[in-house]
C-alpha positions in Angstrom: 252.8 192.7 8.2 250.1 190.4 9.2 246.9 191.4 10.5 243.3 190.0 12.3 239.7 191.4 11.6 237.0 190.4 13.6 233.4 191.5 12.3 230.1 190.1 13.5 227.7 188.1 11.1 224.4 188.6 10.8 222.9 185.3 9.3 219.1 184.8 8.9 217.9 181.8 11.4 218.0 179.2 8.6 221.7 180.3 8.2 222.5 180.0 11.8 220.8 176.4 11.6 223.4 175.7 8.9 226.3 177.0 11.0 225.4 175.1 13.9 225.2 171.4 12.3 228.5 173.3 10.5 230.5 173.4 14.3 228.6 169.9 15.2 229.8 167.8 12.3 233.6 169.1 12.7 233.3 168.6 16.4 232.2 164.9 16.2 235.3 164.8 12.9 237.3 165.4 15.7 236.3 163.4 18.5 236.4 160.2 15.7 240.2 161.0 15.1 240.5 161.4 18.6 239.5 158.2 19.2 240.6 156.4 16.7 244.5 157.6 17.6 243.4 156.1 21.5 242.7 152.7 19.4 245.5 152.9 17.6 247.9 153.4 20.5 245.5 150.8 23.1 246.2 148.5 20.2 249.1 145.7 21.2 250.9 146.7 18.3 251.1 150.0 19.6 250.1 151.3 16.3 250.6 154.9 15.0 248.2 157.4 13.3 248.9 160.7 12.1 247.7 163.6 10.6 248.3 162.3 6.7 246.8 158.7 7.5 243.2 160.5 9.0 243.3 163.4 5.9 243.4 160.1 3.4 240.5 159.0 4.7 238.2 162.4 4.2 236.8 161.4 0.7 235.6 158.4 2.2 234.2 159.7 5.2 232.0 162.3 2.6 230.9 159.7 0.5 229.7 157.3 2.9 228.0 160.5 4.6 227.1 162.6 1.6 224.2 164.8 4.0 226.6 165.3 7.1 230.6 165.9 6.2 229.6 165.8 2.5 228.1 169.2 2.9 231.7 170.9 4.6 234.4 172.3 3.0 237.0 169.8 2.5 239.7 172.2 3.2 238.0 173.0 6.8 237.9 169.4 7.5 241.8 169.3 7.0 241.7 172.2 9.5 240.0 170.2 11.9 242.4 167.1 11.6 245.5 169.7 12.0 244.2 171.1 14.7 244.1 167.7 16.4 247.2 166.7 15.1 249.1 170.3 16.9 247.0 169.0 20.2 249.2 166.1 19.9 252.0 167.8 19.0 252.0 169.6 22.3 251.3 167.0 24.2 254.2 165.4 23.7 256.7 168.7 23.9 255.3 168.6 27.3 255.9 165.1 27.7 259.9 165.6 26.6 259.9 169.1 28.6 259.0 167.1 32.1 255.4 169.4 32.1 252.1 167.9 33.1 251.2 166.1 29.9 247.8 167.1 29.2 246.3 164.2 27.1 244.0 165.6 24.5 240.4 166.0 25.4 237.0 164.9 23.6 235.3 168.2 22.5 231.4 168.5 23.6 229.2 170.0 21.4 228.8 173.2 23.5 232.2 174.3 23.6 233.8 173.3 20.0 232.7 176.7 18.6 235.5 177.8 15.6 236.0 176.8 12.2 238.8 177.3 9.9 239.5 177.6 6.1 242.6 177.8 5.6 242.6 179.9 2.0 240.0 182.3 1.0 238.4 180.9 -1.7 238.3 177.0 -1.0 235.2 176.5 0.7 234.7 180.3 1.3 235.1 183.7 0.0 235.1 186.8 1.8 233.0 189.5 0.0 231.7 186.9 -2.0 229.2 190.1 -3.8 231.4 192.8 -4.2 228.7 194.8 -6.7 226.0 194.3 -3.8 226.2 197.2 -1.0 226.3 194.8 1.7 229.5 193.1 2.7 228.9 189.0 2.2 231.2 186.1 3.2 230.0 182.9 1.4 230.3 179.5 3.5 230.0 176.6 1.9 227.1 174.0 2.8 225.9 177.9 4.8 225.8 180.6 1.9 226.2 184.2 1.5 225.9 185.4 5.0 225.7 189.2 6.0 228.7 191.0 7.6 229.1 194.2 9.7 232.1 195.2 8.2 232.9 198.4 10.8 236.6 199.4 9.1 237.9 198.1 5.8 240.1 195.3 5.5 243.8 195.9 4.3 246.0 193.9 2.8 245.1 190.2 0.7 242.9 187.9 2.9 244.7 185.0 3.9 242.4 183.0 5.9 239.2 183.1 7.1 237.7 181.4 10.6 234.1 181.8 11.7 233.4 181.4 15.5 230.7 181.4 17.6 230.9 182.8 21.1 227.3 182.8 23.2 224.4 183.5 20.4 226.5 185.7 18.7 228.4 184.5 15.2 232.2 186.2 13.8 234.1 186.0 10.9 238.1 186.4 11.7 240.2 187.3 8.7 244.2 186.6 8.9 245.6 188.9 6.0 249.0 189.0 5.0 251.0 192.3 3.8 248.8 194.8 5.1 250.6 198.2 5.4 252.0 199.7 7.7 250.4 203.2 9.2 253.5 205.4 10.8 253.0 207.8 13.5 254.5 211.1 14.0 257.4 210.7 16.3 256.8 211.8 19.6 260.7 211.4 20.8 259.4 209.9 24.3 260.0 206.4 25.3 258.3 205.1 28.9 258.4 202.0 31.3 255.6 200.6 31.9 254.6 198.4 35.3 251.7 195.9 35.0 249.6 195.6 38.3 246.4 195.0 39.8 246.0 197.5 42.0 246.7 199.5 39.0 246.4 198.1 35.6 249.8 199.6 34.9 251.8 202.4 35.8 254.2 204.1 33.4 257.8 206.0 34.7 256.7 209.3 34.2 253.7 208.6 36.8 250.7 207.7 34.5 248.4 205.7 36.3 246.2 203.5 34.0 243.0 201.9 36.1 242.1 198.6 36.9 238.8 197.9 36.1 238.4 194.5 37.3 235.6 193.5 34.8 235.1 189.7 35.9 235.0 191.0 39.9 232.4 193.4 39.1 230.4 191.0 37.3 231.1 187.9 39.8 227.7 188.1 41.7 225.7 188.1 38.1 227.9 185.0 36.7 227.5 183.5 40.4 223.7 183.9 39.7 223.2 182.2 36.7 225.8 179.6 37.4 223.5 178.6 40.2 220.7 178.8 37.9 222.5 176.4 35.2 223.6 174.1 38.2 220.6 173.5 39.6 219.4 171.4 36.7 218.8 167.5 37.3 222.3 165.8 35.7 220.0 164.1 33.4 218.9 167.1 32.3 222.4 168.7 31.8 223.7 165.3 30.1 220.9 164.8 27.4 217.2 166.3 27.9 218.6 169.6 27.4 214.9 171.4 28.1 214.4 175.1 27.0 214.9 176.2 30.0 218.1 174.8 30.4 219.4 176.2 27.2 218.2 179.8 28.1 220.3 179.1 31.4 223.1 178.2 29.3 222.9 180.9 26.7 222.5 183.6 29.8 225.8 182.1 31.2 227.4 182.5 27.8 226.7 186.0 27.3 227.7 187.0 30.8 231.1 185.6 30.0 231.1 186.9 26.1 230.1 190.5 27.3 233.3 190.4 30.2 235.6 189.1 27.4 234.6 191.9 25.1 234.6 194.7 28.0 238.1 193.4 29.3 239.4 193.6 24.9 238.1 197.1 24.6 240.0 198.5 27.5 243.1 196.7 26.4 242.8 198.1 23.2 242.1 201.7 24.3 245.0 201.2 26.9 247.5 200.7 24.4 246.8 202.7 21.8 247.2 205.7 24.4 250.2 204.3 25.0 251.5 204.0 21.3 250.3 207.7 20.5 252.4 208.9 23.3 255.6 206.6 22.8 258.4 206.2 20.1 259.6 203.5 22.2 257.7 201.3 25.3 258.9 198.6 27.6 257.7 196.1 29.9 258.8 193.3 31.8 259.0 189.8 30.2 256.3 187.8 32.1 255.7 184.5 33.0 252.2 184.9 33.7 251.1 181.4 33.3 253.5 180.6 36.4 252.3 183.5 37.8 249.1 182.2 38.1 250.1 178.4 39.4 248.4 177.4 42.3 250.4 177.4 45.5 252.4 174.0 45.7 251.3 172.2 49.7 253.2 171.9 52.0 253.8 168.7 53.7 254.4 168.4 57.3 258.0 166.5 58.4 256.8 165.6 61.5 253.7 164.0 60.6 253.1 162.2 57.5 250.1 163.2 56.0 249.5 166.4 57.1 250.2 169.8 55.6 251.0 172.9 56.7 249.2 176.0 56.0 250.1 177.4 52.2 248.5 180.9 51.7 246.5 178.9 48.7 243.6 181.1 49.5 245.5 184.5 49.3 247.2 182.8 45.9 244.0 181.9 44.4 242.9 185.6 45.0 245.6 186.6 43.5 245.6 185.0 40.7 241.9 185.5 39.6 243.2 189.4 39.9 245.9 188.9 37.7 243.5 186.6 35.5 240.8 189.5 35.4 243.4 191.9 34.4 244.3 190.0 31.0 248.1 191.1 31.0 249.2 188.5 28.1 246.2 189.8 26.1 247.3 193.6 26.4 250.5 193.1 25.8 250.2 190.9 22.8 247.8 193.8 21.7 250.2 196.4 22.9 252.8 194.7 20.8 250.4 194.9 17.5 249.5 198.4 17.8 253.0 199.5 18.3 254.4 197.1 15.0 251.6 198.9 13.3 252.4 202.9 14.2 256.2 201.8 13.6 257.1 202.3 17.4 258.9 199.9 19.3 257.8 197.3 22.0 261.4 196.0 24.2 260.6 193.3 27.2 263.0 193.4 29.8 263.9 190.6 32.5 261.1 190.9 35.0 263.5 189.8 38.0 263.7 192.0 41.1 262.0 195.4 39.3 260.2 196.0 42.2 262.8 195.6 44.8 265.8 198.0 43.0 266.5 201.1 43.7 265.7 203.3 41.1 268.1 205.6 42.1 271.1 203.7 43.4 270.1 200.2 42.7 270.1 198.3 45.8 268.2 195.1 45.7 266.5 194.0 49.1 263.0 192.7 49.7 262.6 195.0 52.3 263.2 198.0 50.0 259.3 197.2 49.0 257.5 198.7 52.7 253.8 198.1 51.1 252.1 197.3 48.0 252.4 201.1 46.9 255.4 202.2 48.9 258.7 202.1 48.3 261.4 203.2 51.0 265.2 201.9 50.0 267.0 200.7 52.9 270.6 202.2 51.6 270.2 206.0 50.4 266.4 206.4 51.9 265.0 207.3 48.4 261.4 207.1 48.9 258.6 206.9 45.7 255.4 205.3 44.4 256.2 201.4 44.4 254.8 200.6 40.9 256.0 204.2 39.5 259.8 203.1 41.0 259.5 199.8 39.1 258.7 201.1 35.9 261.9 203.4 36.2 263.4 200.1 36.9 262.2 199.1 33.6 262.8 201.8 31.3 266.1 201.5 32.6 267.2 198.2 31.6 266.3 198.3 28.4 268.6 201.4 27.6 265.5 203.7 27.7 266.3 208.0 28.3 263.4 209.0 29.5 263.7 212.7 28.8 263.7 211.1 24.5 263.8 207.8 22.7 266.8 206.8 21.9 
C-alpha cells in the first residue's frame, strides 16, 4: 500500500533563503521550456519538442549557469521538465476529448511553490542524521533542514516533495509498502449522502455538520483582499514594497489556515466513519460538473439578449459545494478505509434523491424541500438526505442491519 506524510520543516532563515531561490530557479526552468515548446510550434516548420529533447539539454543549462541551476538536484530538474511535459499531455487529451483546451500557463514566482525528487537519495535524503535526536531531511544546494516529525513513517520512502504554502515550508513523503493496520470488524455497513446543508448524512440518521470554513472566514479574506488590491499595479507588477509583501503573506495564511481547517475535519469525518463501518458507500460524483457555471441562455426572439439563468443561485451553490471539499473527503475517506481493511463502494449518483426508499418510485416531486421527502405513490415520508443515503446503501448490495 502506498502512503503520504506531510510534516512541517523548520529551516533557519539562511535555509529558507536557500529554498526560495530553490522554487525560483525551477519556476523560471519551467517557464524557459514553456517557451521554448511555443517557439518551436510558432516556428514555420511547426517543429516539435518534448520532454527527452529539454532533459538533454540540463547539463548544459548547469554549466553555463554553475551559481543558479548548477546548485539543484538534477533529478528535481527532470521533475520540473515532467511536470511540464504531463501539462501538455493533458492539454491535448482535452483537445481529442472536445474539452476546453487549457493551453499551459507561465508560472509566476508567487505561486510555483513545490518541488519534487523523484528517489530519496538523489538530491535528497530523508533522515539524512539518523544518530542525531532530531529528525533531518538533507536538500541539496539547501542542507540538513529540521523536521517535526509528529508520527513515524512506515514503509520505504519513495519520494520526497518539499512545498511551500504562505510562510510556512513541508516535506511530503510518497512511501511504498507500508502496512496495512486492520480494524476489528464492526459487521455494520452505511450509506452515506454528501450535502451542504449537512456535510453528509449516513442511512442510519447520523448527521455529520457542515462547517462551512471558507464562509465563515469570507469577510477576513474580503479584508485583506482589499488590502492586497489596493496597491498601485506598478507596485503589484515589480516594486513589490514591504508592505505589499506583508499584504500578500496575510492573504496567504488566511487561505493556508481554511485549507488546513477544512483537511482536519475531513480527516476526523472519516475516520469516524471507518471505525464504525466494515463497509461504506457513496455516490460516484461529478463534482467538477457539479460546480460548472450555469450555461446562458440566449433569447429566440431577440438576438443578443439572454434570458435570466439562475447564475447567481448557481454560483452560490457552487462556492457551498466548493467550501465543503467533497473530492478531498472522499479521496481521504477512501485512504483511511484501504488502511483499516474496510471497504469504500461508489454507486451511480443518478436520481438518489428522488427514489423512494421504500417502494422506489422516481419523480422530482417526491423531493417537497431541501430536507423533506414526501413520495407521491405510497406517501412514505422521511428526512430527504437520510432517504437518499438508504438509496445508496441500497444499490450497492449493502444490509444495513450487517455488512455483507
Amino acid at each position: 500500500m502506498r502512503r503520504s506524510y506531510k510534516f512541517l520543516l523548520r529551516p533557519t532563515s539562511k535555509q529558507q533563503q536557500a529554498m526560495r531561490a530553490m522554487l525560483a530557479d525551477h519556476c523560471d526552468l519551467y517557464n524557459a521550456a514553456l517557451q521554448e515548446r511555443r517557439d518551436a510550434y510558432a516556428h514555420p516548420s511547426k517543429t516539435s519538442v518534448r520532454y527527452g529533447d529539454q532533459s538533454a539539454q540540463l547539463k548544459d543549462i548547469r554549466t553555463a549557469d554553475p551559481d543558479g541551476q548548477g546548485r539543484w538536484s538534477f533529478s528535481s530538474q527532470q521533475a520540473t521538465l515532467r511536470r511540464l511535459n504531463k501539462a501538455f499531455e493533458a492539454f491535448f487529451r482535452r483537445i481529442r476529448n472536445g474539452d476546453e483546451p487549457g493551453y499551459p500557463r507561465f508560472k509566476g514566482k508567487g505561486h510555483f511553490d513545490t518541488v519534487d525528487f523523484p528517489k530519496d537519495g538523489d538530491g535528497c535524503r530523508w533522515n539524512s542524521t539518523p544518530h542525531d535526536t532530531q529528525v533531518r531531511v538533507r536538500l541539496q544546494g539547501v542542507g540538513h533542514v529540521r523536521v517535526h516529525q509528529h508520527r513515524p513513517v512506515q514503509g520505504r520512502v519513495k519520494t520526497v516533495s518539499v512545498k511551500r504554502e504562505a510562510n510556512r515550508w513541508f516535506v511530503v513523503l510518497s512511501c511504498d509498502d507500508v502496512p496495512a493496520e486492520p480494524l476489528p470488524a464492526t459487521g455494520r455497513a452505511v450509506g452515506i449522502d454528501m450535502g451542504v446543508e449537512h456535510f453528509a448524512t449516513t442511512s442510519d440518521g447520523e448527521r455529520f455538520a457542515n462547517p462551512r470554513h471558507a464562509r465563515r472566514a469570507a469577510d477576513e479574506l474580503a479584508e485583506a483582499q482589499r488590502a492586497l488590491d489596493a496597491f498601485p499595479k506598478r507596485v503589484r507588477k515589480s516594486l513589490r514594497t514591504k508592505k505589499h509583501r506583508q499584504s500578500a503573506r496575510r492573504v496567504g495564511k488566511l487561505h493556508a489556515k481554511v485549507r488546513r481547517q477544512r483537511l482536519d475535519h475531513h480527516h476526523k469525518t472519516a475516520l469516524a466513519l471507518v471505525r464504525a463501518h466494515d463497509v461504506i458507500a457513496h455516490e460516484d460524483l461529478n463534482i467538477s460538473g457539479m460546480t460548472a457555471a450555469a450555461k446562458p441562455k440566449a433569447d429566440s426572439d431577440q438576438p443578443g439578449v439572454f434570458l435570466p439563468n439562475g447564475a447567481t443561485a448557481k454560483s452560490g451553490l457552487n462556492r457551498s459545494i466548493l467550501d465543503a471539499g467533497w473530492g478531498q473527503f472522499l479521496g481521504i475517506l477512501a485512504g483511511k478505509a484501504e488502511s483499516a481493511g474496510r471497504h469504500v463502494i461508489r454507486v451511480d449518483a443518478r436520481n438518489t434523491s428522488r427514489t423512494c426508499a421504500e417502494c422506489g418510485h422516481v419523480a422530482k416531486e417526491n423531493r417537497v424541500s431541501q430536507a423533506e421527502f414526501v413520495c407521491g405513490r405510497c406517501g412514505h415520508a422521511a428526512n430527504a438526505d437520510v432517504n437518499a443515503a438508504i438509496n445508496i446503501a441500497t444499490r450497492a448490495g449493502l444490509a444495513l442491519s450487517d455488512a455483507a
